[in-house]
PDB file of N, CA, C and O in Angstrom, chain B, residues numbered from 101:
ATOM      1  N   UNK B 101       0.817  -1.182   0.000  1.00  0.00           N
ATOM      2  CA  UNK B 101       0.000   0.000   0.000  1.00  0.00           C
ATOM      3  C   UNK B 101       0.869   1.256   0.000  1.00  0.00           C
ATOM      4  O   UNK B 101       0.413   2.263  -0.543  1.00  0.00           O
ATOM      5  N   UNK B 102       2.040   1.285   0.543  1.00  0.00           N
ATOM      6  CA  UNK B 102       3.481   2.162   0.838  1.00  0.00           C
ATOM      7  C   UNK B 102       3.492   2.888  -0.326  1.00  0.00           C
ATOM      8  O   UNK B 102       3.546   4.118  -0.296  1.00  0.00           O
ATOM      9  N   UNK B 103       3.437   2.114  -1.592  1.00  0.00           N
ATOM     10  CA  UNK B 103       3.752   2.194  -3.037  1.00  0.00           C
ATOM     11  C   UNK B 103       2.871   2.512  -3.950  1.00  0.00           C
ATOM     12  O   UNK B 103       3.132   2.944  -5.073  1.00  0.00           O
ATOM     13  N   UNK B 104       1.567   2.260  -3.392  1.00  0.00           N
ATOM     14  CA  UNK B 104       0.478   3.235  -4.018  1.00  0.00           C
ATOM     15  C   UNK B 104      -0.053   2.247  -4.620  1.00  0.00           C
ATOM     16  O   UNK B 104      -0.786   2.655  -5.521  1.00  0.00           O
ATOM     17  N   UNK B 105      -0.017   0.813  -4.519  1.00  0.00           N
ATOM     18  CA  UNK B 105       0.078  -0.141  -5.342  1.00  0.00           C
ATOM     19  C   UNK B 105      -1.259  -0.444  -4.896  1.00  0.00           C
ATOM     20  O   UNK B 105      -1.149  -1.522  -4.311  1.00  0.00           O
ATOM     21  N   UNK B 106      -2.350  -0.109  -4.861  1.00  0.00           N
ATOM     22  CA  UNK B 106      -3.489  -0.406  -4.132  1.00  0.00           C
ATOM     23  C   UNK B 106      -4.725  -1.607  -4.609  1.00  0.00           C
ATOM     24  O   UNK B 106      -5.508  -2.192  -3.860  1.00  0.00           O
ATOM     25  N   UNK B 107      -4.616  -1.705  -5.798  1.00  0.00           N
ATOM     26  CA  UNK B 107      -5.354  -3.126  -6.137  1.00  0.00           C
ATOM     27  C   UNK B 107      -4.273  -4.463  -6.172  1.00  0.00           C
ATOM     28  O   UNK B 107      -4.667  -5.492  -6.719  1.00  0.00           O
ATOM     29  N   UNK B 108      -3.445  -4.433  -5.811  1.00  0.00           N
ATOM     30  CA  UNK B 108      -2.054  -6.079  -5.662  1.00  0.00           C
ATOM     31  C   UNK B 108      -2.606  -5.777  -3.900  1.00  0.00           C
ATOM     32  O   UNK B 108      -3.287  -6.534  -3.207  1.00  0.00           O
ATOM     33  N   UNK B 109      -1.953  -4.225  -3.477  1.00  0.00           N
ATOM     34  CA  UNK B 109      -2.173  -4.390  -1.703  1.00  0.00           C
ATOM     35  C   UNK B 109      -4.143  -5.265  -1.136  1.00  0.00           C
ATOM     36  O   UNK B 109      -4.338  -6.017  -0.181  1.00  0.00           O
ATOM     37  N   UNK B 110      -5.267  -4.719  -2.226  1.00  0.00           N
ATOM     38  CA  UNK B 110      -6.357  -5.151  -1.818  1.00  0.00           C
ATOM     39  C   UNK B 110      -6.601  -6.700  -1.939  1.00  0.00           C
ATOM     40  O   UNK B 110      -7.434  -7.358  -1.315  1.00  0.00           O
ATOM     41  N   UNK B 111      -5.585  -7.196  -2.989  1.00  0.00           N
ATOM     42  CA  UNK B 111      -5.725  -8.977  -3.167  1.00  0.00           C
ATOM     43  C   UNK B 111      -5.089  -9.051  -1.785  1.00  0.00           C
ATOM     44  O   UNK B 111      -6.015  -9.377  -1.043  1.00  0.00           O
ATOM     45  N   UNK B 112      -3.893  -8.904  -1.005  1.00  0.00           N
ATOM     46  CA  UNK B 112      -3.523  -9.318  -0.314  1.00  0.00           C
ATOM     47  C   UNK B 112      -4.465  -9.468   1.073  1.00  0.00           C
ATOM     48  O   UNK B 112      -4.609 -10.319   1.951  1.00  0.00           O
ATOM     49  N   UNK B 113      -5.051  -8.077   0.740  1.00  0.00           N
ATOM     50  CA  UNK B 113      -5.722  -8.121   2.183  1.00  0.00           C
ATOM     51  C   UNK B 113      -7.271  -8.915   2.162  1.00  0.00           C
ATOM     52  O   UNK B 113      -7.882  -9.394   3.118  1.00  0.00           O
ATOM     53  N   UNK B 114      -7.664  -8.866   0.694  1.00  0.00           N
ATOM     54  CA  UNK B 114      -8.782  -9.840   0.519  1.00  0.00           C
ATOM     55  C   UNK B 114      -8.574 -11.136   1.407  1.00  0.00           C
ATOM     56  O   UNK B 114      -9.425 -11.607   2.162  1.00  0.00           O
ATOM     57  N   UNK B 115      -7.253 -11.649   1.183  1.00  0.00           N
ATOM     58  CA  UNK B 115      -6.938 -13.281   1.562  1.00  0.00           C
ATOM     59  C   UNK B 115      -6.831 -13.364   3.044  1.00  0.00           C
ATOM     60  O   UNK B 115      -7.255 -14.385   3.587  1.00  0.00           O
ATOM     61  N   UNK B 116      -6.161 -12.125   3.977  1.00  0.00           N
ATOM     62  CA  UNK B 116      -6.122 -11.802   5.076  1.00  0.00           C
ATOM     63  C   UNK B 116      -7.390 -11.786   5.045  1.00  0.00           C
ATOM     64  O   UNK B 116      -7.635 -12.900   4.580  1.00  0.00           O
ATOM     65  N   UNK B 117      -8.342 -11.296   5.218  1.00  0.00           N
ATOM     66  CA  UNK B 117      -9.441 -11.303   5.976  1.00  0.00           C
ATOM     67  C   UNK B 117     -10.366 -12.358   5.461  1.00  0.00           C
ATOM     68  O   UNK B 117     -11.439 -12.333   6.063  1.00  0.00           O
ATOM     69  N   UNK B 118     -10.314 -12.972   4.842  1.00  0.00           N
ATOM     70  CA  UNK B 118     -10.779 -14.676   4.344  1.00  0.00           C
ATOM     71  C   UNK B 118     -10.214 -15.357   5.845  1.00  0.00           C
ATOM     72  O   UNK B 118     -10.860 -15.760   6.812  1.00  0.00           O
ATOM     73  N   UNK B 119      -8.772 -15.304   5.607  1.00  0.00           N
ATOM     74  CA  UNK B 119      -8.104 -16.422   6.448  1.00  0.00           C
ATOM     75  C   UNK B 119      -8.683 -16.088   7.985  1.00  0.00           C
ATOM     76  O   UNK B 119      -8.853 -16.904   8.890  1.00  0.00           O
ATOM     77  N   UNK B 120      -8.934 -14.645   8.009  1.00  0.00           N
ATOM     78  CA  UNK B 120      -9.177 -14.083   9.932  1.00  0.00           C
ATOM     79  C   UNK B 120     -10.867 -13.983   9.927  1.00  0.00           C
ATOM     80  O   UNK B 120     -11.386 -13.361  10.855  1.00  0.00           O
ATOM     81  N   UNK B 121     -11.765 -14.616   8.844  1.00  0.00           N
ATOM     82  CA  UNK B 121     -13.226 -13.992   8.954  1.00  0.00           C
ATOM     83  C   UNK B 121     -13.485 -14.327  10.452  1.00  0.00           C
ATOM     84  O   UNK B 121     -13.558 -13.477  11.340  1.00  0.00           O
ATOM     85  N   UNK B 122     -13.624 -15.763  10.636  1.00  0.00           N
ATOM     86  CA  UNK B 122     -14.245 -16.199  12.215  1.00  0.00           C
ATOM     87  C   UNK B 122     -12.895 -16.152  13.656  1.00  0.00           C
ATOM     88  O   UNK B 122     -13.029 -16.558  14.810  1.00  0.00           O
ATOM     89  N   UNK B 123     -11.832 -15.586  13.085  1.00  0.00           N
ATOM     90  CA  UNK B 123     -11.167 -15.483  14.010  1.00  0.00           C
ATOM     91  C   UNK B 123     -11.486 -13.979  14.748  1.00  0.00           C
ATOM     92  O   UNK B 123     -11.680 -13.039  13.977  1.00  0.00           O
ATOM     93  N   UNK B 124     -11.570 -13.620  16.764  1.00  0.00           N
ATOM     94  CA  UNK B 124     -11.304 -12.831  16.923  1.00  0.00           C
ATOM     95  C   UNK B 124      -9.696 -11.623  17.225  1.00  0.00           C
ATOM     96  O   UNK B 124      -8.895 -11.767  18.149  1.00  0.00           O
ATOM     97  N   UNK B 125      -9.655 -10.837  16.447  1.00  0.00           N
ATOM     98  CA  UNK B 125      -8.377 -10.423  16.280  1.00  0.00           C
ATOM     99  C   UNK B 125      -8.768  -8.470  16.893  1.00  0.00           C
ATOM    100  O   UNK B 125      -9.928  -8.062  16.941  1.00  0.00           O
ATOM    101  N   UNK B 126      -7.819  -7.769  17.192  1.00  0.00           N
ATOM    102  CA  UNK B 126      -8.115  -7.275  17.907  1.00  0.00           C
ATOM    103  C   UNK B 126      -8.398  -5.854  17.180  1.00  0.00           C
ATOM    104  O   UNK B 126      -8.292  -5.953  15.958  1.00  0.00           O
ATOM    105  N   UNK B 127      -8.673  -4.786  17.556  1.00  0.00           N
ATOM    106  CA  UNK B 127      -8.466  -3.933  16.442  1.00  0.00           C
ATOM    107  C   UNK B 127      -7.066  -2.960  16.731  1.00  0.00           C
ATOM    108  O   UNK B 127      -6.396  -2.757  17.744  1.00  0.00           O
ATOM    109  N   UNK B 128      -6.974  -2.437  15.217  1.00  0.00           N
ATOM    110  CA  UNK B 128      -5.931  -1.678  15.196  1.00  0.00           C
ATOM    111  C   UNK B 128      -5.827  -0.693  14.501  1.00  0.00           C
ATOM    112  O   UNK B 128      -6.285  -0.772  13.361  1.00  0.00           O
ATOM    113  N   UNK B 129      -5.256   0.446  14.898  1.00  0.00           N
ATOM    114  CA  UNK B 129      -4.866   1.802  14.440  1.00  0.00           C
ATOM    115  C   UNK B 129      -4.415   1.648  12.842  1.00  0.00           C
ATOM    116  O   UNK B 129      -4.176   2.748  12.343  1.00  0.00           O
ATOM    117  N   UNK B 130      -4.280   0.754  12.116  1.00  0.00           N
ATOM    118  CA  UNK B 130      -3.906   0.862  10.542  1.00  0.00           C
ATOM    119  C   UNK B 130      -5.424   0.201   9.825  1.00  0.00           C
ATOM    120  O   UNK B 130      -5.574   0.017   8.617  1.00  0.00           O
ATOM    121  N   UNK B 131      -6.278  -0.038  10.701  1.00  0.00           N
ATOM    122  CA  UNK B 131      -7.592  -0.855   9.714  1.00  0.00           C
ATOM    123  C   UNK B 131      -8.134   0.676   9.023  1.00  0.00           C
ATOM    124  O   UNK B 131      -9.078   0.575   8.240  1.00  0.00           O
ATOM    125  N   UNK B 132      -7.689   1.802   9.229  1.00  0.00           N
ATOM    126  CA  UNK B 132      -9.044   2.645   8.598  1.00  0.00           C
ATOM    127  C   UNK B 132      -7.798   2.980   7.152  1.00  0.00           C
ATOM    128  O   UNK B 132      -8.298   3.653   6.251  1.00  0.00           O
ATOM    129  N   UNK B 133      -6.360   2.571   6.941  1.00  0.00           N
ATOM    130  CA  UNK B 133      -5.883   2.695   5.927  1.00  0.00           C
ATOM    131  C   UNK B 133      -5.766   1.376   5.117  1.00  0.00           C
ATOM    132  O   UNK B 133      -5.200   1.453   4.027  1.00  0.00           O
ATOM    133  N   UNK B 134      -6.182   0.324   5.479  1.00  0.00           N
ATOM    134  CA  UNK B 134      -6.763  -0.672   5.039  1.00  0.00           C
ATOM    135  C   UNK B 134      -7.589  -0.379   4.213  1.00  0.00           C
ATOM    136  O   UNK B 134      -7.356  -0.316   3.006  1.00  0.00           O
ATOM    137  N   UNK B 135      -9.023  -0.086   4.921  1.00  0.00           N
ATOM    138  CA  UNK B 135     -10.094   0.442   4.220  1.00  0.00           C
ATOM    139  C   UNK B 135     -10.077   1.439   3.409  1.00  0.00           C
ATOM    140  O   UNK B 135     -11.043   1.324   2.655  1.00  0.00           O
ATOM    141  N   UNK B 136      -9.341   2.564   3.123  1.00  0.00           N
ATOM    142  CA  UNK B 136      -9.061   3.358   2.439  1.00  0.00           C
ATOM    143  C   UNK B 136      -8.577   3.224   0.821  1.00  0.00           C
ATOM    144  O   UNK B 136      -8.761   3.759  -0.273  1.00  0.00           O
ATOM    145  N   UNK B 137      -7.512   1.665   1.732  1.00  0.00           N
ATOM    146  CA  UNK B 137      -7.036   1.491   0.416  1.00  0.00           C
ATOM    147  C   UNK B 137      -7.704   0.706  -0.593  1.00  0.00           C
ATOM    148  O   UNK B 137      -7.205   0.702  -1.718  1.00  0.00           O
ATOM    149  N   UNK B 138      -9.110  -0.186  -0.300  1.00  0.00           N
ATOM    150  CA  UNK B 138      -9.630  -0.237  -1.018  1.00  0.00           C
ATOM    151  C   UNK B 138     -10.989   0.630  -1.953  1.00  0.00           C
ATOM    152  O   UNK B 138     -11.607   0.230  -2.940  1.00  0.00           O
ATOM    153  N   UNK B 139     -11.116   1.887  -1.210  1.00  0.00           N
ATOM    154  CA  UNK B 139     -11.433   2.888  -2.303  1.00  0.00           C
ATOM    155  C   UNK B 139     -10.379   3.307  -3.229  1.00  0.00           C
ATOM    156  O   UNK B 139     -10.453   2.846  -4.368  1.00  0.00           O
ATOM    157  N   UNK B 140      -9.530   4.000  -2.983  1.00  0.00           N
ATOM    158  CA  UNK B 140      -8.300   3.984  -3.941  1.00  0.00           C
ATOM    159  C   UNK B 140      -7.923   2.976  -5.425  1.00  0.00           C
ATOM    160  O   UNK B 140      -7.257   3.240  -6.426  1.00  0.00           O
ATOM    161  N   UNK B 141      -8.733   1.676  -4.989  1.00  0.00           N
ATOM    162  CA  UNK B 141      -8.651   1.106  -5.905  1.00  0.00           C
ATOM    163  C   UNK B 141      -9.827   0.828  -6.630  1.00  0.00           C
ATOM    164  O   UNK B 141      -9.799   0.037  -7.573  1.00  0.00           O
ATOM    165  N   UNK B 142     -11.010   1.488  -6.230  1.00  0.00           N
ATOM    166  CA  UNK B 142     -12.074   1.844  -7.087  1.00  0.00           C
ATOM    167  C   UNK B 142     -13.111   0.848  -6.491  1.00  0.00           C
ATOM    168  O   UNK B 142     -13.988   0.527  -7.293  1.00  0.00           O
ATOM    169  N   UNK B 143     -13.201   0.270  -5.206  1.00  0.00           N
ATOM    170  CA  UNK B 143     -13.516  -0.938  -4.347  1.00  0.00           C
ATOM    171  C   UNK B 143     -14.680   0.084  -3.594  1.00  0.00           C
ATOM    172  O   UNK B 143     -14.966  -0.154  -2.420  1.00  0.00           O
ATOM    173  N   UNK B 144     -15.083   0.785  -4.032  1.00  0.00           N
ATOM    174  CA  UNK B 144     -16.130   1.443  -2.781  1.00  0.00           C
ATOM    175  C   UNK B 144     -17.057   0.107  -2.093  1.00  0.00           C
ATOM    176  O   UNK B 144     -16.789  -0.186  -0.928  1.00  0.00           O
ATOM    177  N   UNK B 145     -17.862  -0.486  -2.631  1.00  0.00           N
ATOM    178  CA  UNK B 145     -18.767  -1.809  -2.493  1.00  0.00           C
ATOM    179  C   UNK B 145     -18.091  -2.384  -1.392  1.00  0.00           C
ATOM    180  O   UNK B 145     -18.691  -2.654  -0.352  1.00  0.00           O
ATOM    181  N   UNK B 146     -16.130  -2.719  -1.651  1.00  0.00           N
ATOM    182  CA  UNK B 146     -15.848  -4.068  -1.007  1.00  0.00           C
ATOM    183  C   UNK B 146     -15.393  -3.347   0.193  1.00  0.00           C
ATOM    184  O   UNK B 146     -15.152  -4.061   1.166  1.00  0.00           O
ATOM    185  N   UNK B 147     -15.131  -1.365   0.395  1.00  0.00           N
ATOM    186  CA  UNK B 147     -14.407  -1.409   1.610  1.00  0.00           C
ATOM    187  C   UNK B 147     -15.790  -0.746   2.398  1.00  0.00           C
ATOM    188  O   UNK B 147     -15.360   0.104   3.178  1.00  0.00           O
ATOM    189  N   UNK B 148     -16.658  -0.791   2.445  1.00  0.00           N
ATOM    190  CA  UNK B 148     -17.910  -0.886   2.619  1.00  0.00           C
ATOM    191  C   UNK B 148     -18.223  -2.003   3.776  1.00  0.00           C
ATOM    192  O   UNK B 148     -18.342  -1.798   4.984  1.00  0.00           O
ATOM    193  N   UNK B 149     -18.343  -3.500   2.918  1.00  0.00           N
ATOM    194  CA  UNK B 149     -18.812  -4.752   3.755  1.00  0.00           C
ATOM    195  C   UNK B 149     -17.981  -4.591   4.589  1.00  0.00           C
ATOM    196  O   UNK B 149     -18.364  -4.427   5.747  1.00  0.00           O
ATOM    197  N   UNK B 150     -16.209  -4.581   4.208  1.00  0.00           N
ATOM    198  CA  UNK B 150     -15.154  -4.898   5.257  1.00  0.00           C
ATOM    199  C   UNK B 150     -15.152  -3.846   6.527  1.00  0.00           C
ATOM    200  O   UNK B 150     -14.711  -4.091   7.650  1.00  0.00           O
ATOM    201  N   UNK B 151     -15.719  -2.682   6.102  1.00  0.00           N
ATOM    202  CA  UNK B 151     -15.908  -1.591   7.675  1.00  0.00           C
ATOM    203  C   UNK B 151     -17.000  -2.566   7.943  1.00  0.00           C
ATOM    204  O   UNK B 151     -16.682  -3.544   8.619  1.00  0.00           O
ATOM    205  N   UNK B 152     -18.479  -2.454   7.453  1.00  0.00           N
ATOM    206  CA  UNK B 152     -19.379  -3.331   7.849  1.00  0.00           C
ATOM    207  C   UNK B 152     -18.814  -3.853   9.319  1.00  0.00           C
ATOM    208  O   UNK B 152     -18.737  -3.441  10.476  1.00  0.00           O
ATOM    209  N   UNK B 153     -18.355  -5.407   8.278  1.00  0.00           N
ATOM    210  CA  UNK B 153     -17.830  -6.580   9.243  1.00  0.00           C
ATOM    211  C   UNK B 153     -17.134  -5.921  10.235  1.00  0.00           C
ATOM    212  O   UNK B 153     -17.802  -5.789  11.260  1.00  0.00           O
ATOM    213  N   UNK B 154     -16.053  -5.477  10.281  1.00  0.00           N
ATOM    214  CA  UNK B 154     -15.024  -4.825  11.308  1.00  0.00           C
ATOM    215  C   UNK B 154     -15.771  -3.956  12.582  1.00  0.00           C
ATOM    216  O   UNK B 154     -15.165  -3.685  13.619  1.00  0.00           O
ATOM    217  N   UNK B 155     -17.674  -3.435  12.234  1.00  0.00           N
ATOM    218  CA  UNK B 155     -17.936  -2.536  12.867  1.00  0.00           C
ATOM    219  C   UNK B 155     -18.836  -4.251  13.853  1.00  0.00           C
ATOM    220  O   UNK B 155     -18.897  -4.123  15.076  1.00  0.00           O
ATOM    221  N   UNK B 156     -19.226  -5.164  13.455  1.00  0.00           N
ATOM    222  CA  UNK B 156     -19.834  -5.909  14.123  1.00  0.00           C
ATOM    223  C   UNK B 156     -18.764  -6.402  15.444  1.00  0.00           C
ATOM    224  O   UNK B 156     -19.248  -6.758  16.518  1.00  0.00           O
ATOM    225  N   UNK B 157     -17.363  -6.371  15.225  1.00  0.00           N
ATOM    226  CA  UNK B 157     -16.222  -6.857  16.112  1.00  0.00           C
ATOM    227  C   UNK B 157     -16.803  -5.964  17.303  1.00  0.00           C
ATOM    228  O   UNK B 157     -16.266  -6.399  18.322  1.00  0.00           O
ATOM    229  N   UNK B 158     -17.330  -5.316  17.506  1.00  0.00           N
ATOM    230  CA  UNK B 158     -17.774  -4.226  18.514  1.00  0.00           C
ATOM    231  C   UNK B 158     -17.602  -5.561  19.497  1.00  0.00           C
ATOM    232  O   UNK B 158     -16.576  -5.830  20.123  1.00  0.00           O
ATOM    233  N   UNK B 159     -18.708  -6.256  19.494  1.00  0.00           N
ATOM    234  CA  UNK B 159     -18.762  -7.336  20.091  1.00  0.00           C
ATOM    235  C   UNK B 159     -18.096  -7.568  21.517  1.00  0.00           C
ATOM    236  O   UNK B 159     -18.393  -7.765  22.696  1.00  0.00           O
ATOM    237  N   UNK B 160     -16.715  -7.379  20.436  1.00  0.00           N
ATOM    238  CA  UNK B 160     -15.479  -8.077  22.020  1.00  0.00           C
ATOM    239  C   UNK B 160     -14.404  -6.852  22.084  1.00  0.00           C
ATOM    240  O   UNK B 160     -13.401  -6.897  22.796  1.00  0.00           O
ATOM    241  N   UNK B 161     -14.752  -5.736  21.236  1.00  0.00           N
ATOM    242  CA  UNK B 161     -13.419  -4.983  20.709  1.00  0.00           C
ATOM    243  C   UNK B 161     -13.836  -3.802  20.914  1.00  0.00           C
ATOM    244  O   UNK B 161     -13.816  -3.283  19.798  1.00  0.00           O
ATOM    245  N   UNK B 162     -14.190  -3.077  21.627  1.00  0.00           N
ATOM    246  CA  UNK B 162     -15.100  -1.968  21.394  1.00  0.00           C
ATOM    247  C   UNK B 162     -14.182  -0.481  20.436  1.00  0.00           C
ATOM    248  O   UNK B 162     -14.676   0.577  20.046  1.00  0.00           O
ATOM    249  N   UNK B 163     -13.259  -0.801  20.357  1.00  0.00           N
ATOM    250  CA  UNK B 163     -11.911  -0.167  19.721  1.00  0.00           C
ATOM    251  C   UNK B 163     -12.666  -0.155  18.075  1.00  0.00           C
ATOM    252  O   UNK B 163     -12.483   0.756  17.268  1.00  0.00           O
ATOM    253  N   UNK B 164     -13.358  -1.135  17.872  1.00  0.00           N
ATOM    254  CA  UNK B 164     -13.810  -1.002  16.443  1.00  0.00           C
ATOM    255  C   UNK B 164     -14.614  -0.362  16.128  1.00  0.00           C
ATOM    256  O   UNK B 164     -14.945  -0.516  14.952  1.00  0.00           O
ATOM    257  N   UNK B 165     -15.305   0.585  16.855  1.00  0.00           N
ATOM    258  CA  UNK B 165     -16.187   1.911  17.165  1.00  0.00           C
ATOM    259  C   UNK B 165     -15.314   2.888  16.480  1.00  0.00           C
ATOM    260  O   UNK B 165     -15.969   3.929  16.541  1.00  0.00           O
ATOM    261  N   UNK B 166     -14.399   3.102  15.969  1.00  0.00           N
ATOM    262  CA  UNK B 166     -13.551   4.207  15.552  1.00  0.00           C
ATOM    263  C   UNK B 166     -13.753   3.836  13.825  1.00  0.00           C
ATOM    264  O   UNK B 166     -14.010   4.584  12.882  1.00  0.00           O
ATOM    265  N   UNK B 167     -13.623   3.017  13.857  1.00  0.00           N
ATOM    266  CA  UNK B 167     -14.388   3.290  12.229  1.00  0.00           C
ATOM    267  C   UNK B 167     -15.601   3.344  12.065  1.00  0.00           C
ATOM    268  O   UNK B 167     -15.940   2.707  11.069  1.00  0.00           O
ATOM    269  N   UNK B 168     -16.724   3.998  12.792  1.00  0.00           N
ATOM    270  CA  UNK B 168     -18.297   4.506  12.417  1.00  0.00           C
ATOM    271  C   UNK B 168     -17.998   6.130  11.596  1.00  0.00           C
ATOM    272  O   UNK B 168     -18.785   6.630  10.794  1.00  0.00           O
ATOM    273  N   UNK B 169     -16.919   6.639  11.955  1.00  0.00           N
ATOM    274  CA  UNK B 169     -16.853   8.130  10.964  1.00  0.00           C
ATOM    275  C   UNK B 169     -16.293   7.684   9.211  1.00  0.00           C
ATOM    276  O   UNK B 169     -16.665   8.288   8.205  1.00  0.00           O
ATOM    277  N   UNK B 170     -15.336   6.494   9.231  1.00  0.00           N
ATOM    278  CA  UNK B 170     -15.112   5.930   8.129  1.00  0.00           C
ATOM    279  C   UNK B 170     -15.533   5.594   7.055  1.00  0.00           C
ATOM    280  O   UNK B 170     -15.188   5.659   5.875  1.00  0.00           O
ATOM    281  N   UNK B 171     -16.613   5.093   7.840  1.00  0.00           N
ATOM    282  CA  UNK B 171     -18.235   4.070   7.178  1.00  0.00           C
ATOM    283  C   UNK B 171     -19.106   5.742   6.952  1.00  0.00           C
ATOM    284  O   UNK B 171     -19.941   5.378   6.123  1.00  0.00           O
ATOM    285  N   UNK B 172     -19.268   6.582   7.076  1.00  0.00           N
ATOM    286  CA  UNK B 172     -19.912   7.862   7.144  1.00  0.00           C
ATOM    287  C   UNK B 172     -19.329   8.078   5.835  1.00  0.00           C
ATOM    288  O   UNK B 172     -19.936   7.820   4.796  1.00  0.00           O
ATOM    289  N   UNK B 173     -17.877   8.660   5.892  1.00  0.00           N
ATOM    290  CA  UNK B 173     -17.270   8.983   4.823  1.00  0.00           C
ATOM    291  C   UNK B 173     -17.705   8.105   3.187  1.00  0.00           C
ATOM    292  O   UNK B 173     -18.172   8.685   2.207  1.00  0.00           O
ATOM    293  N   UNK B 174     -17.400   6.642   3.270  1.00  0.00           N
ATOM    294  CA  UNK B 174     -17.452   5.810   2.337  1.00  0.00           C
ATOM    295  C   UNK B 174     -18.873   6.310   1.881  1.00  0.00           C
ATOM    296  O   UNK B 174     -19.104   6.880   0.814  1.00  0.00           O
ATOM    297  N   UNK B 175     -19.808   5.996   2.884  1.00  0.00           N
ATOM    298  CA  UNK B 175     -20.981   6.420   2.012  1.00  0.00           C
ATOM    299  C   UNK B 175     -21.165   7.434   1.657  1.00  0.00           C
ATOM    300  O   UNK B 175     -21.627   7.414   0.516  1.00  0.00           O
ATOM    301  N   UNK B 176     -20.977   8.920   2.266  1.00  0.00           N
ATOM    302  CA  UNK B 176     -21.040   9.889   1.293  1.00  0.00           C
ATOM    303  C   UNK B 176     -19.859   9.987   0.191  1.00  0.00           C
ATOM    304  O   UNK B 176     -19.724  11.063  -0.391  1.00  0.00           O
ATOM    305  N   UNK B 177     -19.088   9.020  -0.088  1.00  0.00           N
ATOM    306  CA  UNK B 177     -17.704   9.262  -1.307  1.00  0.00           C
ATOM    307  C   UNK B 177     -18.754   9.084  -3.016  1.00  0.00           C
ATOM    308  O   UNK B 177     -19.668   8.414  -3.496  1.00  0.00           O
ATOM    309  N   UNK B 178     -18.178   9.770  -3.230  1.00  0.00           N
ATOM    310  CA  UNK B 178     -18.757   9.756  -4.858  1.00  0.00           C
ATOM    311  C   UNK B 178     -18.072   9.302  -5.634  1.00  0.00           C
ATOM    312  O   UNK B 178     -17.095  10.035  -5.787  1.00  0.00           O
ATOM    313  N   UNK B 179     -18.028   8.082  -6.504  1.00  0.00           N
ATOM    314  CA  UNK B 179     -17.114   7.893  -7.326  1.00  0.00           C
ATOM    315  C   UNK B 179     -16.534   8.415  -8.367  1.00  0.00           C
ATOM    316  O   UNK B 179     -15.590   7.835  -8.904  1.00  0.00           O
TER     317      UNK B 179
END
């Protein structure tokens, strides 16, 4: 993602979050450039579900409350 390389960085992270769907993992200060980076790559739809999902971690994580302004943004982004 460093490199701007943002649809190779979104396959990668596609497979990451395949491999972690039912795992709990904790949250972290780089998920909202995660998500970012799949608008960048023209992914509005997919970084959408993935805040989605990430906002249900509330659950056990309450840290995942910090991407509800994210999920705000995405939906008002215009392509």
């Amino acid at each position: 993602m460093k490199l701007k390389q943002y649809e190779q960085a979104t396959k990668h992270y596609d497979a990451s979050f395949k491999l972690a769907k039912y795992e709990k993992f904790p949250y972290s200060e780089g998920f909202d450039e995660v998500i970012e980076a799949y608008l960048y790559a023209g992914r509005k739809e997919d970084a959408l579900i993935i805040t989605n999902d990430m906002l249900k971690r509330q659950s056990y994580d309450q840290k995942f409350k910090k991407l509800e302004p994210l999920k705000e943004k995405l939906l008002s982004y215009e392509d």
